[in-house]
C-alpha positions in Angstrom: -6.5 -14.8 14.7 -4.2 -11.9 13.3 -1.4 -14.3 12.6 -3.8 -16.7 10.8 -4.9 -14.0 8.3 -1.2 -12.7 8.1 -0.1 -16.5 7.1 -2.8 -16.9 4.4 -1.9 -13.3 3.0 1.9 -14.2 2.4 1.0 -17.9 1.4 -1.3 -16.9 -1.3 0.6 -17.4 -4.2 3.2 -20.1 -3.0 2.3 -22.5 0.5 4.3 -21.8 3.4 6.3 -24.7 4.7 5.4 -25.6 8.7 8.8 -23.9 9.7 8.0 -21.2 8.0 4.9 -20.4 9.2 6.1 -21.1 12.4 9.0 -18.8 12.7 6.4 -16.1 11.5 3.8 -16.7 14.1 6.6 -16.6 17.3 7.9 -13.6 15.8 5.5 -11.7 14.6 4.6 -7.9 15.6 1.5 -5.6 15.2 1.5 -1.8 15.6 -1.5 0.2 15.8 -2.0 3.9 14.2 -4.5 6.5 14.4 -6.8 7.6 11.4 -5.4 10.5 9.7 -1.3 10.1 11.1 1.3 10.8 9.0 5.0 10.0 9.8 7.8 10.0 6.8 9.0 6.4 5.7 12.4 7.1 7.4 10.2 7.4 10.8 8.3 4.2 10.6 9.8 0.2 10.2 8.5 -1.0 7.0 10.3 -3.9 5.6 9.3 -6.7 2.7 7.0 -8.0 5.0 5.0 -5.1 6.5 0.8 -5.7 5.8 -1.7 -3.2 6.4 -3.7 -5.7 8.3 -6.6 -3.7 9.1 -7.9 0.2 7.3 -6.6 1.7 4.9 -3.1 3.8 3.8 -2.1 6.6 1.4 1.7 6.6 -0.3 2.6 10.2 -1.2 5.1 12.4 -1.8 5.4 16.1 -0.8 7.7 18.3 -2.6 10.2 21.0 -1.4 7.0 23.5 -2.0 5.1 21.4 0.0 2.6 20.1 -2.6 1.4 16.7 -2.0 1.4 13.7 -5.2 -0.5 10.5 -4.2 1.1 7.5 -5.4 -0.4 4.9 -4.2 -3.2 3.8 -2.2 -2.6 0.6 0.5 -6.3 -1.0 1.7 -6.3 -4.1 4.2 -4.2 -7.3 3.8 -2.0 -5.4 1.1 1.6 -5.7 1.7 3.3 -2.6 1.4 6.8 -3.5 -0.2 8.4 -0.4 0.1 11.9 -0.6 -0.9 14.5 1.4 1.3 17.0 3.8 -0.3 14.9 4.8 -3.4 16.1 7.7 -5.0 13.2 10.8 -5.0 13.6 14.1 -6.2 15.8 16.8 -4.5 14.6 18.5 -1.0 11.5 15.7 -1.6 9.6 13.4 1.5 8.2 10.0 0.8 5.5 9.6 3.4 2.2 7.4 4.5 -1.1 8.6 5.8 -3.1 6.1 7.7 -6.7 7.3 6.0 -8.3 5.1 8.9 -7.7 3.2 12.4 -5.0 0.6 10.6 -2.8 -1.6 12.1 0.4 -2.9 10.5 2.1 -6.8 10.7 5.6 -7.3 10.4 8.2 -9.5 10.5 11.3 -7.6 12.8 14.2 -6.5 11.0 16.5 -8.3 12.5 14.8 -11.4 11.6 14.5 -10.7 7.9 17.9 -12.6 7.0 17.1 -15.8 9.0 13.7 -15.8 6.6 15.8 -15.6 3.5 18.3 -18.4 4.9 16.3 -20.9 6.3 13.7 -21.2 4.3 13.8 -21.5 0.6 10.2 -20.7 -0.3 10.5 -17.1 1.3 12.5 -15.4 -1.7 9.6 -17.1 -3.7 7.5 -15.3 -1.8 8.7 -11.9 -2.0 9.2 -11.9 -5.5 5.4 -12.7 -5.9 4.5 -9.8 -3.6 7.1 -7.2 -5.5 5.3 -8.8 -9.2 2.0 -8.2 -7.6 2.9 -4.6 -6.7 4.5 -3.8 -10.1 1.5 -4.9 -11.7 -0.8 -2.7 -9.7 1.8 0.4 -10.6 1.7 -0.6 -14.5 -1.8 -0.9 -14.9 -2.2 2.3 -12.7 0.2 3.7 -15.4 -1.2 2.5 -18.5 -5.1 3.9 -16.7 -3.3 7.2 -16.6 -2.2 7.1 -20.3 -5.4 5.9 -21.8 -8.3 6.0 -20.0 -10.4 9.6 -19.8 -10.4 11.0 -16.4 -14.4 9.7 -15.5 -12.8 5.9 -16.7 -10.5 6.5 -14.1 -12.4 7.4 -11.7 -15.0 4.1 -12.4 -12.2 2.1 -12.0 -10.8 3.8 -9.0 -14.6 3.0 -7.6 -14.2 -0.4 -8.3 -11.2 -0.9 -6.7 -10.9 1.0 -3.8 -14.4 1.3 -3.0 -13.3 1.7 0.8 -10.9 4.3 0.0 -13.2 6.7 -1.8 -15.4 6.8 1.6 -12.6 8.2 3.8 -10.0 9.8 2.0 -10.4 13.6 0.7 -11.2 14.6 -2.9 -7.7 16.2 -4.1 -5.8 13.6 -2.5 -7.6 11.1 -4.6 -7.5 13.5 -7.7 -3.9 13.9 -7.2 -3.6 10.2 -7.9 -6.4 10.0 -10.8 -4.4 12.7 -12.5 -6.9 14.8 -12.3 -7.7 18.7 -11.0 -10.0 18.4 -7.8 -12.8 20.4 -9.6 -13.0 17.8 -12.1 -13.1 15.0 -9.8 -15.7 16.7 -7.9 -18.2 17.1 -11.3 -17.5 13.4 -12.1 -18.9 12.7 -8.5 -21.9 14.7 -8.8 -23.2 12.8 -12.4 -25.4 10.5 -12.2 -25.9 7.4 -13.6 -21.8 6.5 -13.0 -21.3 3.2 -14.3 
């Protein structure tokens, strides 16, 4: 059942050939994690086609004075496409918090290459998940450049209705832009649209 709603996540956009989907399927791993874990990306195997298959995830960064920036916010059947080697800012951690019970779907390492040689439809594919991605980071960009911070906060609802339920307040203010106090008056008014 997993691998059927693994398939249907990475054929969205372009159909996977029979091979295809059948090299996924034999080889195809799941590992679990706990609600509220934390491990640095250099401690966990993320590769192009790691998907949070079930709960919710938090990218972040923590700084050398150990403050804490959320970037990005992962809920299920989003793949994370997390590039290796990305340059951050000195004595800085790039890191993911499981927010719930989530499980993760992968493709091993070592089996990456044989995707990208044998099947020609695979590069396809993970250049439609990498568009999708930079899309969601533009218009999360372009929301923090012109929308007010209770717009932002209607659209956060919106999408990431599931997110706003178990996550804490400054780590979602952190990725509105916004101070914690403020976030916490927009979610006492009423009447939010």
């Amino acid at each position: 059942m997993d691998k059927e709603k693994y398939l249907k996540a990475l054929g969205k956009e372009t159909a996977l050939s029979a091979g295809l989907a059948a090299y996924i399927s034999y080889v195809l791993t799941k590992e679990a994690f706990s609600a509220k874990q934390t491990l640095p990306l250099d401690q966990i195997s993320i590769n192009p086609t790691t998907m949070l298959l079930k709960g919710s995830a938090r990218l972040y960064l923590e700084t050398a004075d150990r403050e804490e920036y959320t970037l990005f916010f992962y809920q299920h059947q989003d793949f994370l496409s997390i590039e290796p080697g990305m340059k951050l800012p000195a004595h800085s951690t790039l890191s993911i918090e499981f927010l719930e019970d989530c499980e993760l779907c992968q493709v091993p390492d070592k089996h990456i290459p044989n995707l990208y040689k044998l099947f020609p439809e695979f590069p396809q594919i993970q250049n439609q998940h990498n568009q999708t991605l930079k899309q969601h980071l533009f218009n999360h960009q372009i929301s923090l450049c012109v929308l007010n911070g209770a717009e932002r906060y209607n659209r956060f609802l919106s999408e990431y209705k599931q997110i706003a339920m178990v996550c804490e307040q400054k780590k979602i203010a952190s990725f509105l832009g916004i101070d914690p106090k403020t976030l916490s008056r927009l979610r006492g008014r009423p009447n939010r649209k």
